[in-house]
N, C-alpha and C positions, 0 to 999 in steps of 0.2 A: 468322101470329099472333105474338102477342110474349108472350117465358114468364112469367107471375109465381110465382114461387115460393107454396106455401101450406106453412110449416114448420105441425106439429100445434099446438093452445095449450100445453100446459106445456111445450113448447121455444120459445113465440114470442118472448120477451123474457126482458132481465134485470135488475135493478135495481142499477147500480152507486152507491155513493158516494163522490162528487168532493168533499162537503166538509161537515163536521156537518151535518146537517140536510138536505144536497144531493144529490139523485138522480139518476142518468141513467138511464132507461129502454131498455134498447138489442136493438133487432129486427136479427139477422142474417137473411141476409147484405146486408139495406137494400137490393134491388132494388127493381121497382115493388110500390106497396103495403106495402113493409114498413118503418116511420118508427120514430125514433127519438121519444121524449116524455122528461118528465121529471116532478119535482114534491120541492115544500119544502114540508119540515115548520117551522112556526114553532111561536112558546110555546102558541097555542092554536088553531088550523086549519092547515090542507093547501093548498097551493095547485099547483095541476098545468097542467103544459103541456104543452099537444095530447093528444089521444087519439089512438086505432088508427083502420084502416081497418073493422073487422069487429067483429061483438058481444065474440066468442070472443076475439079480441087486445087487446082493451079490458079486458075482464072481468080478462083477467090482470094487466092494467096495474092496476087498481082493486086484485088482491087484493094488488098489491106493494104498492100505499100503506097498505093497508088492516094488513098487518102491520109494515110500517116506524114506523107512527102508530097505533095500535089508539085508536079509539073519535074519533078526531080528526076533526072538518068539514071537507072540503072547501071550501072559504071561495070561491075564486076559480078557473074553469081560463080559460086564457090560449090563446086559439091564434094560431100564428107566423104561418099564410097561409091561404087558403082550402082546399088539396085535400084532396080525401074521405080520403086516408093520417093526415090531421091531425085531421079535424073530424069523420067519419061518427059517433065514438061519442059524442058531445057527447051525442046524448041517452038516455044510461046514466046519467048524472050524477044527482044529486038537483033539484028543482027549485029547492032551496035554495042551489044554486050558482051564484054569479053567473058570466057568460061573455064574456070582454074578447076584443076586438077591434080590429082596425081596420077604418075604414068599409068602405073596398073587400073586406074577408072578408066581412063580412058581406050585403054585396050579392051579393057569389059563391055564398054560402053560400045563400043565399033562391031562387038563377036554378040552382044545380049540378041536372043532370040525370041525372048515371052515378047516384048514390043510388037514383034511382027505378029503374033496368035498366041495369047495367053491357052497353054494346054491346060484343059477342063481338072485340074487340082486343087482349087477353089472355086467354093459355090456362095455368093455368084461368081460366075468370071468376070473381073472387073472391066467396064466400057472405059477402054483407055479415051475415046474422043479423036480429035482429028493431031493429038501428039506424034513428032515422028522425031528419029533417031537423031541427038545431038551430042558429039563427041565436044571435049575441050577444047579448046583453042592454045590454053596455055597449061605445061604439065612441070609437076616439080617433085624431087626423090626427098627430100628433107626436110625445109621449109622456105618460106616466102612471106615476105611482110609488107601490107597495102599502107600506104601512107595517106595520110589526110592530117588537117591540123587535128582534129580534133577525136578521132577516132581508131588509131593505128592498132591494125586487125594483122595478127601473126596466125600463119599455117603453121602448122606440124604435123610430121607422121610419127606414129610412134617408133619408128622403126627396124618393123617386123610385124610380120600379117599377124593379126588378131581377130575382128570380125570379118574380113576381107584384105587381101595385101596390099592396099592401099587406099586405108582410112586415112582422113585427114581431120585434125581438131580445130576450130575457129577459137582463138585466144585473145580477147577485148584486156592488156595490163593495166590500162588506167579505169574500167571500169570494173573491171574484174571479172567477165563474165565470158562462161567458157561454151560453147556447143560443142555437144562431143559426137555428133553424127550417132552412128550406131554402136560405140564403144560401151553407150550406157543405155541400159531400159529403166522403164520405172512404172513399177507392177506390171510388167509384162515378161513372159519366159527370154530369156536373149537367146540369142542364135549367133553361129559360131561354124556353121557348114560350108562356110568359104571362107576360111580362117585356120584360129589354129586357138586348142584350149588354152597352152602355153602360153601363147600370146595374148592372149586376152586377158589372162589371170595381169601377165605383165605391164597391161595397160593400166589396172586398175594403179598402180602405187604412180605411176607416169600421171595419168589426172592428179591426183591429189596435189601430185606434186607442186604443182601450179597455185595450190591453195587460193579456187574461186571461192567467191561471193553468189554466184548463181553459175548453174549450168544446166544447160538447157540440153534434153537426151535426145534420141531419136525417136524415140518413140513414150510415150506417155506425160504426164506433170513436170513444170518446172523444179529444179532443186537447189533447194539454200544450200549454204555454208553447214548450216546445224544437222541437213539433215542426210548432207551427202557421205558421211562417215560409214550409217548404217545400211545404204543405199550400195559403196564401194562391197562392205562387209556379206551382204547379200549377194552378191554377182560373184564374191570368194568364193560363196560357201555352194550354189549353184555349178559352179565350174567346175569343183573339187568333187562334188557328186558324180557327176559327167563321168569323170577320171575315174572315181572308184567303181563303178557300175561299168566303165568300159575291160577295166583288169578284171573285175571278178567275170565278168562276161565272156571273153579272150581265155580267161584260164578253164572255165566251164564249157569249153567250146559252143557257147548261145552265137546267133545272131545279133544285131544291132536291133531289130525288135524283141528276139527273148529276153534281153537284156534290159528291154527297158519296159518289159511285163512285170518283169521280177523289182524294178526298180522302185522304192517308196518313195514319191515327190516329197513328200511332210510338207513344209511350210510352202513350199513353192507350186502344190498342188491347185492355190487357187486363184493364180498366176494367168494371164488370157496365154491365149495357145501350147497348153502344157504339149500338145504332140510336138513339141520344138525338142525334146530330149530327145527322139528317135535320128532325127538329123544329126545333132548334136555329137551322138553316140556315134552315127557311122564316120564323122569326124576324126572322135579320137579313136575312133576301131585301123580306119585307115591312117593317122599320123603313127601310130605303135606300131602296125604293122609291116608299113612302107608301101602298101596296096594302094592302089588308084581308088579316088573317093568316086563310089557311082550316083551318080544324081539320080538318073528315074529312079532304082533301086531305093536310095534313101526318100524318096516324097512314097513311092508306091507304098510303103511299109508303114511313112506317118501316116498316110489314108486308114490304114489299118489300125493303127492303133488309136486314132483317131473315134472310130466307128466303134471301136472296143468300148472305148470312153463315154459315149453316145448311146451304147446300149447300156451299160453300167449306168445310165442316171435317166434311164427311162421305168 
């Protein structure tokens, strides 16, 4: 099995501010399941990005908004990508709140299966609560920008699946501050198995590009200006491993776990959920090859190596 943590609700988040009116919502310690969100307050509604995975980590996420903004509408929530860490609580919302997207979320969102019975792949299995299936209401292939006086929030996709094919980034120009859904981790392994390595690698120079002041990832601590350089440089050098470990793999005829028996993490070894390279790997095993990525295949193999890892430090 593979561990997800379940912290209790009034330890599951916290609401920091990155900048008047700007939130980071932030779930330690961001293993599976536990995502960071966020949400701005403008001069007269809320507008929030992503929910939790579960009722109970949603519910807290609402009552941060809820005392940050007392009596304010939720206007718009925004989710970055499809996975259920993002979107399960969509429908805790009111109905009054519109739910932006991009098309490919929302097609994810309509076909997602775990919602209905998380298969037993992590231990625990997370208690989703009384969350049910909430597609978008509104989808968009490039970008979209929410107007308010004081706040004006620009969508983007980067244009080309990278963590998923249709991530989208929340971009604040006058505060500066960017949420990058799942484009970025921070100390934690990213994942890239409903993506493309390519595309990800290409994401990273497309963030910068933007040159924030803060940005907030999907999972783990907020990041400055100062420190998102080495943060970009790290997710290079992770990707690029990927890639090397997938051709020597491919050319040694290994699987996508011999491959990543043989593979030395170094510095990224002590990274939360190192079994993310086994995913990762059947990735770029199947973008090289043109083969169909197999899902249970790839989780059945992280289990394993998973447990490999688990006997190795017992």
């Amino acid at each position: 099995m593979i561990s997800a943590q379940s912290p209790a609700p009034d330890a599951a988040g916290t609401a920091h501010a990155v900048a008047p009116g700007v939130y980071a919502w932030i779930q330690h310690d961001g293993s599976w399941w536990i995502n960071n969100a966020g949400f701005v307050v403008t001069d007269d509604h809320t507008v929030l990005i992503d929910t939790c995975a579960t009722e109970n980590r949603t519910r807290d996420l609402l009552g941060a908004v809820g005392r940050a903004a007392p009596g304010t509408p939720i206007r718009y929530l925004v989710n970055t990508h499809l996975h259920g860490d993002h979107t399960h609580g969509n429908s805790l919302l009111p109905r009054t709140t519109v739910v932006i997207a991009h098309e490919a979320t929302r097609e994810g969102i309509l076909t997602d299966t775990v919602i209905d019975g998380c298969p037993p792949i992590w231990q625990p299995v997370p208690d989703w609560g009384t969350v049910t299936r909430r597609a978008p209401d509104l989808t968009i292939r490039t970008a979209l920008t929410l107007h308010s006086d004081s706040h004006p929030i620009e969508l983007h996709h980067p244009g080309h699946p990278a963590h998923t094919s249709g991530d989208l980034i929340a971009w604040l120009p006058e505060q500066r501050v960017l949420f990058a859904g799942d484009l970025l981790f921070h100390r934690v392994t990213p994942l890239v198995f409903m993506g493309s390595l390519d595309g990800a690698l290409r994401s990273l120079d497309w963030i910068a590009s933007f040159a924030p002041e803060h940005v907030v990832p999907g999972h783990g601590s907020v990041i400055d200006a100062h420190a998102l350089p080495a943060v970009l440089d790290q997710h290079r050098a992770y990707y690029r491993l990927v890639l090397a470990t997938a051709q020597a793999g491919l050319r040694d005829g290994l699987t996508p776990l011999q491959a990543a028996r043989t593979c030395s993490l170094g510095p990224f070894a002590d990274l939360l959920d190192a079994e993310r390279i086994v995913l990762n790997l059947h990735r770029a095993y199947a973008d090289t090859t043109g083969q169909p990525f197999d899902l249970p295949q790839a989780f059945t193999d992280a289990i394993t190596y998973n447990a490999g890892l688990l006997h190795t430090q017992v």
